[in-house]
N, C-alpha and C positions, 0 to 999 in steps of 0.2 A: 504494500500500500504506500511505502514511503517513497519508492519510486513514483509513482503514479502524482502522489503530490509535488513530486519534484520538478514531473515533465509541466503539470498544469502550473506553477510558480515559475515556472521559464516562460512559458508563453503570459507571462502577467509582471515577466521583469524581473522578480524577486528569488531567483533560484537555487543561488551556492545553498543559503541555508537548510534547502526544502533537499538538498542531495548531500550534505554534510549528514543529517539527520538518517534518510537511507543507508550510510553505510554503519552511522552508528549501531541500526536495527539489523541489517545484516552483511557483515563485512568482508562477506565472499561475495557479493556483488558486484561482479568486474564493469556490469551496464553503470549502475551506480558509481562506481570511482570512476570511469570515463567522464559522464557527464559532468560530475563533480571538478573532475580536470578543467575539463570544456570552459568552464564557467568562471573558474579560477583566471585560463588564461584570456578570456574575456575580459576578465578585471586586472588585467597585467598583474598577476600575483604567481608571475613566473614559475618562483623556486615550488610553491605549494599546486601548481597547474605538473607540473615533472613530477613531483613523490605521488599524485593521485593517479597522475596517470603510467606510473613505473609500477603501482601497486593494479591496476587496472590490467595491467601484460602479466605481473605475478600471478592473479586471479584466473585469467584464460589465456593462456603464452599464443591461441589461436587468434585471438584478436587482433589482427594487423592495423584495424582503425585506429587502438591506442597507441599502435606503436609509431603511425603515421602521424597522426595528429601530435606527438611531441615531439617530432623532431622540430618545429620553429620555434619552442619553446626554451628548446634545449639549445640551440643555435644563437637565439638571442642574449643566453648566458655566457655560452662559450663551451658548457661541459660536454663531458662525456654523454653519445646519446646511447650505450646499455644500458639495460636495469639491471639495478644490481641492488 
């Protein structure tokens, strides 16, 4: 459910919190730390958009969208783009 609230606070603007919360509830939720990424680097909060979304490729290593979506993240730091 905490996804669900999360997608509808995205479309209303207000969404890091509503996908913070998600992972809090279940924290195998690789969609959840994606999104939560997402939104992070939305909000240029760089370093915390990489650890969501580094833990988002720990969750499903199949997920290539996470691992696509931080490399500009990770580029605008300068680090390393593994997860590690």
């Amino acid at each position: 459910m905490a996804v669900v609230d999360g997608c509808r606070a995205t479309l209303a603007g207000s969404h890091s919190p509503a996908f913070e919360a998600a992972v809090r509830q279940d924290e195998h939720n690789a969609y959840a730390w994606l999104q939560l990424g997402l939104c992070q680097a939305a909000n240029e909060k760089e370093m915390a958009a990489i650890a969501a979304l580094q833990r988002a490729v720990r969750e499903d290593p199949s997920g290539a969208e996470a691992s696509l979506v931080r490399l500009p993240a990770v580029a605008a730091k300068g680090l390393r783009s593994d997860p590690a």
